[in-house]
C-alpha distance (Angstrom), angle and dihedral (degrees) to the residues before:
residue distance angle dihedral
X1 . . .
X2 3.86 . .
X3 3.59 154.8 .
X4 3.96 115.1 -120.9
X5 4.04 121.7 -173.5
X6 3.92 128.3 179.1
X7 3.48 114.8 -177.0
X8 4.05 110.9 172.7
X9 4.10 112.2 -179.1
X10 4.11 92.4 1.5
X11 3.59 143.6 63.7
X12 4.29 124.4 -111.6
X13 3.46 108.6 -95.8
X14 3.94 113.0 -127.5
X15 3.53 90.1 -118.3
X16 3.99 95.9 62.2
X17 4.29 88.7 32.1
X18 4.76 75.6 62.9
X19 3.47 90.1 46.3
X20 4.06 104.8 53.4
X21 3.58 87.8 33.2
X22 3.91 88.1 55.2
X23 4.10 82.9 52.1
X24 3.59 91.5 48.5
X25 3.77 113.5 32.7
X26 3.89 97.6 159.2
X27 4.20 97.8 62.2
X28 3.62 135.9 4.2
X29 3.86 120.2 178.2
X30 4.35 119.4 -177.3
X31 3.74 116.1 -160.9
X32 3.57 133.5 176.0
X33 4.18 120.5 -155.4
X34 3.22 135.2 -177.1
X35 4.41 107.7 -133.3
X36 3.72 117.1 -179.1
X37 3.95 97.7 -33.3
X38 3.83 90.5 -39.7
X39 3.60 130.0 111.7
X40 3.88 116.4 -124.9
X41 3.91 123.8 -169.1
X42 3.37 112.2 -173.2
X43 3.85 123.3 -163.3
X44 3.94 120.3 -170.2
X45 4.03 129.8 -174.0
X46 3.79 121.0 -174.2
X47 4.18 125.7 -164.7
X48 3.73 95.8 170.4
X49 3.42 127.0 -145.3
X50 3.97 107.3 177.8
X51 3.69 146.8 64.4
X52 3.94 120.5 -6.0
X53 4.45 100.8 -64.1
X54 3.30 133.4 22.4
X55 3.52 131.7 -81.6
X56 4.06 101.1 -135.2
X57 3.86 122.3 -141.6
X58 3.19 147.0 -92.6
X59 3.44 102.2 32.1
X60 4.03 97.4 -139.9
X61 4.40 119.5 -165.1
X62 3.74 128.8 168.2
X63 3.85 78.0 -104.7
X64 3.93 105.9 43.0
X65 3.75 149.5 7.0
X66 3.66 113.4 -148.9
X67 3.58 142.0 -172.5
X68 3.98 131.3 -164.9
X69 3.76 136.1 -165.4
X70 3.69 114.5 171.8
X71 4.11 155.2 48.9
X72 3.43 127.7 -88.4
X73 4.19 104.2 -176.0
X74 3.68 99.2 -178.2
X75 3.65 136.2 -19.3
X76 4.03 132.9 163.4
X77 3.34 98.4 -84.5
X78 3.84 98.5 23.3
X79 4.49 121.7 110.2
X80 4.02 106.3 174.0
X81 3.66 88.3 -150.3
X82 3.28 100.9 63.9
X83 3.80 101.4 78.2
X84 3.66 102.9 -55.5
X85 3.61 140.0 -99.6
X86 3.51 108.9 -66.1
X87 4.37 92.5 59.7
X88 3.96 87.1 39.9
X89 4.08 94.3 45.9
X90 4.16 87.4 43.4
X91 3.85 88.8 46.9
X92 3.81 94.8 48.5
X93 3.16 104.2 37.3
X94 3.84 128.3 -0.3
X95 3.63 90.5 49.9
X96 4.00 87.4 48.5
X97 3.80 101.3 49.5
X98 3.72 112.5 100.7
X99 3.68 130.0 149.1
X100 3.71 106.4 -45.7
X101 3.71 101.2 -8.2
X102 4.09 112.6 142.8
X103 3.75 101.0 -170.8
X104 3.56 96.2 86.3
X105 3.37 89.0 48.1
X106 3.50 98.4 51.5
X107 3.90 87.9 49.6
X108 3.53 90.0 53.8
X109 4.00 95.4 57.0
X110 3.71 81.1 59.2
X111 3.92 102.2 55.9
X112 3.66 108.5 103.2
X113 3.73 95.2 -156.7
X114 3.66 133.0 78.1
X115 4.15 115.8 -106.4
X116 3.89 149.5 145.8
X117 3.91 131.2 -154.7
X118 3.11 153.9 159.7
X119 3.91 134.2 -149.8
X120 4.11 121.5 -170.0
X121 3.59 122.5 -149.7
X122 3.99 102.9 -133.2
X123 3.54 90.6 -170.2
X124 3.86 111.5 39.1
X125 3.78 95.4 24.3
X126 3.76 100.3 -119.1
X127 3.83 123.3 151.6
X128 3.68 119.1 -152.3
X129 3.53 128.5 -171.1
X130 4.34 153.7 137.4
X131 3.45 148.5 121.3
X132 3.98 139.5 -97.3
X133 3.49 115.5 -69.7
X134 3.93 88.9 -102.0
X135 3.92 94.5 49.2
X136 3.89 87.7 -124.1
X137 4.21 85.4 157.1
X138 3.08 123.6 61.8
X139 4.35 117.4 -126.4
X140 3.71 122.1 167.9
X141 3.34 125.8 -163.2
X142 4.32 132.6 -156.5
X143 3.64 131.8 173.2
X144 3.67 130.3 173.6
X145 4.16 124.2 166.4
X146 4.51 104.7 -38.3
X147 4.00 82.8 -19.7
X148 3.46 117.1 110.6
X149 4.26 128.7 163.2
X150 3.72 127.5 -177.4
X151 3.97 105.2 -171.1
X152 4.21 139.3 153.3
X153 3.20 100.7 -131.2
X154 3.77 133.1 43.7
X155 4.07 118.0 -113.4
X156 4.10 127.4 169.4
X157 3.60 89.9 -55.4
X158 4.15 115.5 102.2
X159 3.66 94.1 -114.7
X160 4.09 136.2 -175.4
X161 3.45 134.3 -139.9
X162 3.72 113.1 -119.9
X163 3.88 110.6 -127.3
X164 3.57 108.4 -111.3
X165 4.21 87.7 -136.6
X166 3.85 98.3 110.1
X167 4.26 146.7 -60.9
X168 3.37 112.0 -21.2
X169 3.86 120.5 -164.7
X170 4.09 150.6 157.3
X171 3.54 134.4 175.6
X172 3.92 119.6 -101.0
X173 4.21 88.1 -145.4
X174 4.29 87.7 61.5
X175 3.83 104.6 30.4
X176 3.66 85.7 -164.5
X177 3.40 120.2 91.9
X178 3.67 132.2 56.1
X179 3.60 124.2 -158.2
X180 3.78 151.2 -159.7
X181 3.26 139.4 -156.7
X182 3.75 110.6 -163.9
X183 3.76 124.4 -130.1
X184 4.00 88.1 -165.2
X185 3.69 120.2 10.6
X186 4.04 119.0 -99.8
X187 3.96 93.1 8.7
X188 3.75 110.7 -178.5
X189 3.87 121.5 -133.7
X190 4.53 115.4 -174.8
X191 3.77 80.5 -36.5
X192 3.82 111.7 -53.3
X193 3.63 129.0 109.2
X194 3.84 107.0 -127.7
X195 3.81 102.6 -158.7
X196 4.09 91.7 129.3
X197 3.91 134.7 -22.0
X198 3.73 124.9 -177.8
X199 3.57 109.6 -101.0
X200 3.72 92.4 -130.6
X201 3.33 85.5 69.6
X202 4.00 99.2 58.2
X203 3.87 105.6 118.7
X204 3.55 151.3 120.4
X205 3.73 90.5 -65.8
X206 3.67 99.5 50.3
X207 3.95 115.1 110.6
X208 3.73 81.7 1.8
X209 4.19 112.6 161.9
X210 3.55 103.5 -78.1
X211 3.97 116.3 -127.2
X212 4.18 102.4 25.0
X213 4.22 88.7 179.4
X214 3.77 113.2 168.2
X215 4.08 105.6 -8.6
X216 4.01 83.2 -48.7
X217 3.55 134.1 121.3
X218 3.49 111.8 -144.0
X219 3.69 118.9 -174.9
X220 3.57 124.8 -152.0
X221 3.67 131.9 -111.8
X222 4.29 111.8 -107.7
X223 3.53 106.3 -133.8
X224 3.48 133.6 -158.5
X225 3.71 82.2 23.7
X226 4.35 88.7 169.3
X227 3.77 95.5 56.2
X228 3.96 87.1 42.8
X229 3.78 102.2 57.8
X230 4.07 94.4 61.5
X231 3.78 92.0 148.4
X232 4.03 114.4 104.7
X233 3.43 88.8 -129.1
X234 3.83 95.7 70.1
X235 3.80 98.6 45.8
X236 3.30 113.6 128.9
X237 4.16 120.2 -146.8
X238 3.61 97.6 -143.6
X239 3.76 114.0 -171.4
X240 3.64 100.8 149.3
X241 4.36 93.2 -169.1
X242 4.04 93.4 147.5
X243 3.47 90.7 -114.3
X244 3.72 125.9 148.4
X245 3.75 117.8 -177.0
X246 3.61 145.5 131.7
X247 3.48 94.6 -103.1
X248 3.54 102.5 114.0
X249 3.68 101.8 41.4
X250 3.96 98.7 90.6
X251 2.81 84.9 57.4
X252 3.99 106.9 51.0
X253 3.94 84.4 45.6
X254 4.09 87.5 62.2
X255 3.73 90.1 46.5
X256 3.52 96.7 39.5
X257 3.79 98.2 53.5
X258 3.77 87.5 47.1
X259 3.62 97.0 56.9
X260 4.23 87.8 43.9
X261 3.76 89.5 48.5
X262 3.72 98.6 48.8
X263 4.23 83.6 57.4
X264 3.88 98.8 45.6
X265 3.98 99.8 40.5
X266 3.87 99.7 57.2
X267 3.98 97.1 57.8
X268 3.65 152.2 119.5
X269 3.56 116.8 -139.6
X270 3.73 129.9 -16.7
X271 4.04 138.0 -26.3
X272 3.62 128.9 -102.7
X273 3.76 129.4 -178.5
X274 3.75 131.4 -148.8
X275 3.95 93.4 -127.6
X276 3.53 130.1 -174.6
X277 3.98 94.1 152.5
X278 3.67 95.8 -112.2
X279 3.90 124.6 127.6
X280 3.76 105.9 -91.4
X281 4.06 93.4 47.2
X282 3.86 91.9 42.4
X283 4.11 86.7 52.1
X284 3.43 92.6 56.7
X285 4.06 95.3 43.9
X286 4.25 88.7 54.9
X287 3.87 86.5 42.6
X288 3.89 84.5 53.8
X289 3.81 93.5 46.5
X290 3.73 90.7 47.5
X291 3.62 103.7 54.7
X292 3.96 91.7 41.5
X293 4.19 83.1 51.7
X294 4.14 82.2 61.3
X295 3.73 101.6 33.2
X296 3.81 105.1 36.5
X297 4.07 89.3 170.0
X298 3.56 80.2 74.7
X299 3.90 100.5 42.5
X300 3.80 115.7 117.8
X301 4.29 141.2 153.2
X302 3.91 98.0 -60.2
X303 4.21 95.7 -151.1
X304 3.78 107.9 -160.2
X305 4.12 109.1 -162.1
X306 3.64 122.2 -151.4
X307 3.56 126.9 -167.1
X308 3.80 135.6 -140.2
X309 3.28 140.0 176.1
X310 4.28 118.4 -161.0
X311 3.86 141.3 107.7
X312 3.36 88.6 -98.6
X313 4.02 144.4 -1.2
X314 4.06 92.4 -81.1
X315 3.71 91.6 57.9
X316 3.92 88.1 47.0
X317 3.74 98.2 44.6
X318 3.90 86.5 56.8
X319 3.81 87.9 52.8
X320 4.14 109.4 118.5
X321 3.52 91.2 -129.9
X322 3.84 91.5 44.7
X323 4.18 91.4 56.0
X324 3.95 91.2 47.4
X325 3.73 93.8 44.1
X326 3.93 91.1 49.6
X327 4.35 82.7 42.7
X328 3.65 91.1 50.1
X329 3.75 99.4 48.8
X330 3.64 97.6 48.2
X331 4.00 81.9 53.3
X332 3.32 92.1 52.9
X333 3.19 101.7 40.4
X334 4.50 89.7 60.3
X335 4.03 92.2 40.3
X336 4.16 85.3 50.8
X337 3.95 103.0 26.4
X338 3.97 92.3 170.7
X339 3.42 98.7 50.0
X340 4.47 117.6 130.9
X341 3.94 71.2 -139.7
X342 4.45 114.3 158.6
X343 3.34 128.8 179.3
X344 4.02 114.5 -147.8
X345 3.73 118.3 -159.9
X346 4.09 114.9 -155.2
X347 3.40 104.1 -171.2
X348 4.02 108.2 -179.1
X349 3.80 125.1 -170.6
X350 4.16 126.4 -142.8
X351 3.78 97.1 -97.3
X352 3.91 91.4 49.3
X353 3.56 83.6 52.3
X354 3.49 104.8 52.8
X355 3.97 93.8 32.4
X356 4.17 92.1 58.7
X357 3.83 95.3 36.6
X358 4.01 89.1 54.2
X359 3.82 88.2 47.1
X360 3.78 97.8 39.7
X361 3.49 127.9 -25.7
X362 4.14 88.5 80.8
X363 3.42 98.8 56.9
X364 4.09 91.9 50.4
X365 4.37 95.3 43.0
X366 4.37 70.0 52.9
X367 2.91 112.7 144.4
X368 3.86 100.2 24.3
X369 3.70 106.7 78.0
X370 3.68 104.7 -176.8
X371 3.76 130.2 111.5
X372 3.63 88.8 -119.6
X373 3.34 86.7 59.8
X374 3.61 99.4 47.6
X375 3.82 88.0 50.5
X376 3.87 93.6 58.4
X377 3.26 104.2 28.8
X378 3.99 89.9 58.2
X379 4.14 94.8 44.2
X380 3.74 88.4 53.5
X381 3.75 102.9 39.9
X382 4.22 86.7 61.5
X383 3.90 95.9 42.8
X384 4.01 88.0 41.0
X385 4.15 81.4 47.4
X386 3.90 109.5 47.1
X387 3.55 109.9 134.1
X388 3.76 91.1 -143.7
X389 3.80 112.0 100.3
X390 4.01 104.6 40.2
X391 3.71 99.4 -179.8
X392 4.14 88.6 53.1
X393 3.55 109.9 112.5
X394 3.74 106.0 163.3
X395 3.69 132.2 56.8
X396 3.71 120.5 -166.2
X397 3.90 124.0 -174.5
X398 3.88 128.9 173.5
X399 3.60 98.7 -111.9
X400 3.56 106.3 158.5
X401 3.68 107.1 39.5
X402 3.69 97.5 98.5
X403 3.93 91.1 47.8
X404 3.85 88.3 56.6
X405 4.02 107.4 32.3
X406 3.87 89.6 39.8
X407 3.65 98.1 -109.0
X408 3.68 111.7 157.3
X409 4.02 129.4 86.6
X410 4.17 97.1 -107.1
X411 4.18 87.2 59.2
X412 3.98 90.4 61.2
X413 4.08 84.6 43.9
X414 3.83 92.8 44.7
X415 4.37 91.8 44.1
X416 3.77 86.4 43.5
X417 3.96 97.5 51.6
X418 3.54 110.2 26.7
X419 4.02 105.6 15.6
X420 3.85 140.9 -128.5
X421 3.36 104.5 -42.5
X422 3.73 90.5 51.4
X423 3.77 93.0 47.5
X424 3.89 80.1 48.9
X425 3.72 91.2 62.4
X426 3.73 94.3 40.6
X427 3.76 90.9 62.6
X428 3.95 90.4 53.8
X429 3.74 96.6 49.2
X430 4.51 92.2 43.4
X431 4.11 82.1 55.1
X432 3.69 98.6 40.4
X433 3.70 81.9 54.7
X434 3.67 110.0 45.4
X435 3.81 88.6 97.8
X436 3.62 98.9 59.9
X437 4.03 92.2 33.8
X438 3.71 100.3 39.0
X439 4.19 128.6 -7.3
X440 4.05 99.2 75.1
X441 3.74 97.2 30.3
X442 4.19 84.8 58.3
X443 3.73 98.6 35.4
X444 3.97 98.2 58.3
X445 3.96 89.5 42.9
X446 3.46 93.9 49.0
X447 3.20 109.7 34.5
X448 3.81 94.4 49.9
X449 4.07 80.6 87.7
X450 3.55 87.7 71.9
X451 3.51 97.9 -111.8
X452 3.78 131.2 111.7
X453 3.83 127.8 -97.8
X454 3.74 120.2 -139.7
X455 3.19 133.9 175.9
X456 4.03 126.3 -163.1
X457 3.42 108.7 179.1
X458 4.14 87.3 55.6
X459 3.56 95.0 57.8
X460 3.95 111.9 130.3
X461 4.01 95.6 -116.0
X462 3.73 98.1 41.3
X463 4.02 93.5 60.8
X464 3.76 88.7 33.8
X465 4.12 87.5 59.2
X466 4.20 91.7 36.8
X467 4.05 85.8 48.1
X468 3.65 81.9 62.6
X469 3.56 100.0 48.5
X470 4.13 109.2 93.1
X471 3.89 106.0 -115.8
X472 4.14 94.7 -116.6
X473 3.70 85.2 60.2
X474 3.92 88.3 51.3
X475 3.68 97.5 50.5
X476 3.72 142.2 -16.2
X477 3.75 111.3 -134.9
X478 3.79 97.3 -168.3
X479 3.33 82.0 68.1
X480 4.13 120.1 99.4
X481 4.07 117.4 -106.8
X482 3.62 107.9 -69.8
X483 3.59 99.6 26.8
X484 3.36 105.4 49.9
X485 3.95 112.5 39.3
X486 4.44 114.6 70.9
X487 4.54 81.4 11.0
X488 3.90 89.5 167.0
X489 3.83 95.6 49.1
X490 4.08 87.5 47.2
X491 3.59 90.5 59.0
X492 4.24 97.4 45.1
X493 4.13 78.5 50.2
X494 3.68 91.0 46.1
X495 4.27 85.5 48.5
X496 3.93 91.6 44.6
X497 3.77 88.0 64.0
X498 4.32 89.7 -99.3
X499 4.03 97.4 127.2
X500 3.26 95.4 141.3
X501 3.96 98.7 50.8
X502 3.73 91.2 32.0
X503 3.82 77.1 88.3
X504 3.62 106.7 35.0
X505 3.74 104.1 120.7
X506 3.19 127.4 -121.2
X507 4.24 119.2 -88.3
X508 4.05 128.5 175.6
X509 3.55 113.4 -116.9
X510 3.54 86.2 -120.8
X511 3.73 98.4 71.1
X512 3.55 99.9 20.1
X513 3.71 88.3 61.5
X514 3.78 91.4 42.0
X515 3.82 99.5 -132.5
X516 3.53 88.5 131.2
X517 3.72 92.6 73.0
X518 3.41 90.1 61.0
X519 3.77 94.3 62.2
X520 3.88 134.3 61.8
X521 3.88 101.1 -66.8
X522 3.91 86.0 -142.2
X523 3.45 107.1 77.3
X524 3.81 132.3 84.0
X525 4.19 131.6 -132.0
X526 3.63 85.7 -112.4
X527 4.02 97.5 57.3
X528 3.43 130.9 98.8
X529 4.14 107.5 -94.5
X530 3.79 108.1 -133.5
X531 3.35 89.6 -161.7
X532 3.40 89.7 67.1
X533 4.06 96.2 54.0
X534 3.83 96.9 43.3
């Protein structure tokens, strides 16, 4: 993981030079270029991850300047020993993309990690740049007049997020003219259509939350949702039979441990997991376990950190999230008995809440302004940021499970009202989304701590097989709260030894964690957070 800064016309601010070096404690490098009349500061962090050094950044030809933020794990034509993935992603792509050029893009739809980048044309002036298709890293963009700043983490400036929908680029000669390069053709982002904006126009307000009525944020409905997801990746198998066996769980366990294993053999260090206790955390924790049971050259402490908000440790220890956690480790602990396996309890009070979230939480949730946002952003900035566990470098979490295996509250209302094929297209549009609701919002709060953010239940293959998967196979929404919702995972929990979680329902970090009681009980997910503007 990395750090990246642009800065054309202006200098880094010293609260975004804190942030990427918080990213990337182990190297940070700040460079100022002159490219095509334009002045270009360059800021680059490093936490490295592979092989024995580190791989320093940017990578700077006669030709190029380039900057990388990411993971590949494997790809056709990628070997991790052979200088790592920042030289083979800059020779296969950044130093590749020019004008209209597709290859790069097609090799990107092929990387099975999570990344952002951006590679400069020194001669010709061109700017290229984006995310993974999911959004998985974060990359913020501002503009303002000849100013323009590409950066990872949010500072005092009044950044965007870029859409994770494709390669965006302009050319630093014209300053005018934004544009994208579409992963999937007609991608919707909050509502707009992002085929080509004047540059001019680049500010705060750009891509902006459509309809902000009455405090509220009120997101708009994707239509056409079908014809939007083009991609092979989001094609959805439906064969809606009624069926509900066990047929496609060997399956899922093969792809599931692949997708885990690609996260926890590249690393530095030891493994931590973003654990409330629940199903989709505790899946990835056995998962963990298993694969170090096979491969003990890659066997280290696995920390799992809980979260509580309270006065003091009663009030915690009474937190839902706190009793599962506590549940799910003991269960653990007897399926895997040899496991270096700890359980770290953060227990944070109101005033440390408010004190760090004035001082730094803010300007990371930046530029989501919701109270939802506030809410998770803040429990997962002080689980990502316990100071027990030095040596662990990674953080996983199983973000993503309840987008695929239909695992929130609105997919039971959605089933119940309108059907299966509806619920079907509800589950497309919650994935297609994750990157604008979730990814970057999570990646610059966690990985301020200076430890990586990974993510196995997003990885590229794993949705591609669950796509395939017919929904009543996936869950059974007759079925009563924790039984019905994410089925297929509760049965690969129930295999893994889990019985007891396999039914744990499921609870939003929000309230499980209790931060919610900290805050004025009268406002809605959907509202603007003060706390956020203050």
């Amino acid at each position: 993981m990395c750090g990246i800064g642009v800065f054309v016309n202006c200098e880094p601010d010293d609260r975004t030079i804190k942030a990427l070096k918080n990213r990337g404690p182990d190297f940070y490098h700040q460079e100022t270029f002159n490219v095509v009349g334009q002045s270009v500061t360059v800021v680059a962090t490093v936490l490295s991850h592979q092989g024995e050094g580190i791989i320093s950044q940017p990578i700077v030809t006669d030709d190029f300047i380039f900057l990388w933020n990411g993971e590949v794990y494997d790809h056709p034509r990628y070997q991790p020993q052979e200088g790592g993935d920042t030289n083979w992603f800059f020779d296969n792509v950044g130093s590749q993309i020019t004008g209209e050029n597709a290859t790069g893009i097609e090799i990107m739809k092929e990387i099975r990690g999570e990344f952002a980048f951006c590679t400069i044309n020194r001669k010709t002036g061109e700017i290229s740049f984006g995310r993974d298709r999911l959004g998985r890293r974060s990359l913020l963009l501002y503009s303002f007049e000849n100013k323009f700043i590409l950066a990872s983490s949010s500072s005092g400036y009044h950044f965007i997020e870029l859409p994770a929908d494709g390669l965006y680029s302009f050319n630093l000669k014209m300053m005018d003219k934004l544009k994208r390069h579409p992963f999937a053709a007609n991608t919707k982002v909050d509502g707009h259509m992002l085929d080509e904006f004047l540059f001019s126009n680049l500010n705060e307000n750009m891509l902006a939350i459509e309809g902000i009525k009455d405090g509220k944020l009120h997101s708009l409905p994707v239509e056409n949702v079908q014809g939007s997801l083009t991609s092979d990746l989001w094609n959805f198998e439906q064969n809606f039979d009624g069926s509900c066996t066990n047929d496609w769980l060997p399956e899922l366990e093969i792809v599931f441990k692949k997708a885990v294993e690609r996260r926890v053999k590249l690393r530095k260090g030891s493994v931590g997991v973003l654990f409330s206790g629940g199903l989709d955390c505790s899946l990835v924790v056995a998962q963990v376990l298993e694969i170090f049971e096979g491969q003990r050259e890659l066997a280290t402490t696995v920390y799992l950190y809980s979260v509580a908000f309270g006065d003091n440790e009663e009030k915690c220890e009474k937190c839902p999230d706190r009793i599962t956690a506590v549940a799910a480790f003991q269960e653990i602990t007897e399926a895997h008995p040899t496991a270096d396996l700890i359980l770290v309890k953060e227990n944070i009070s109101k005033q440390e809440l408010q004190k760090t979230r004035d001082e730094r939480i803010k300007h990371l949730i930046s530029p989501r302004i919701s109270v939802l946002d506030d809410s998770i952003g803040s429990a997962l900035y002080f689980a990502a940021h316990s100071e027990v566990g030095s040596d662990c470098r990674l953080l996983l979490s199983g973000l993503g499970a309840d987008e695929l295996f239909c695992g929130y509250s609105c997919h039971r209302r959605v089933h119940d009202r309108e059907g299966l094929d509806a619920l079907g297209l509800e589950v497309q549009t919650h994935i297609e989304r994750i990157a604008e609701r979730n990814c970057g919002r999570d990646d610059r709060v966690i990985s301020d701590s200076g430890r990586e953010y990974r993510m196995p239940f997003l990885d590229l293959d794993l949705i591609s097989f669950s796509s395939s998967i017919p929904i009543p196979a996936r869950c059974d929404l007759t079925k009563p709260r924790g039984e019905g919702e994410k089925m297929l995972l509760r049965q690969l929990a129930y295999k893994k030894g889990l019985k007891t979680i396999s039914s744990f329902e499921k609870r939003a970090i929000q309230f499980g964690s209790r931060i919610v009681k900290m805050e004025d009980k009268k406002v809605k997910g959907n509202d603007i957070c003060a706390n956020l503007q203050k």
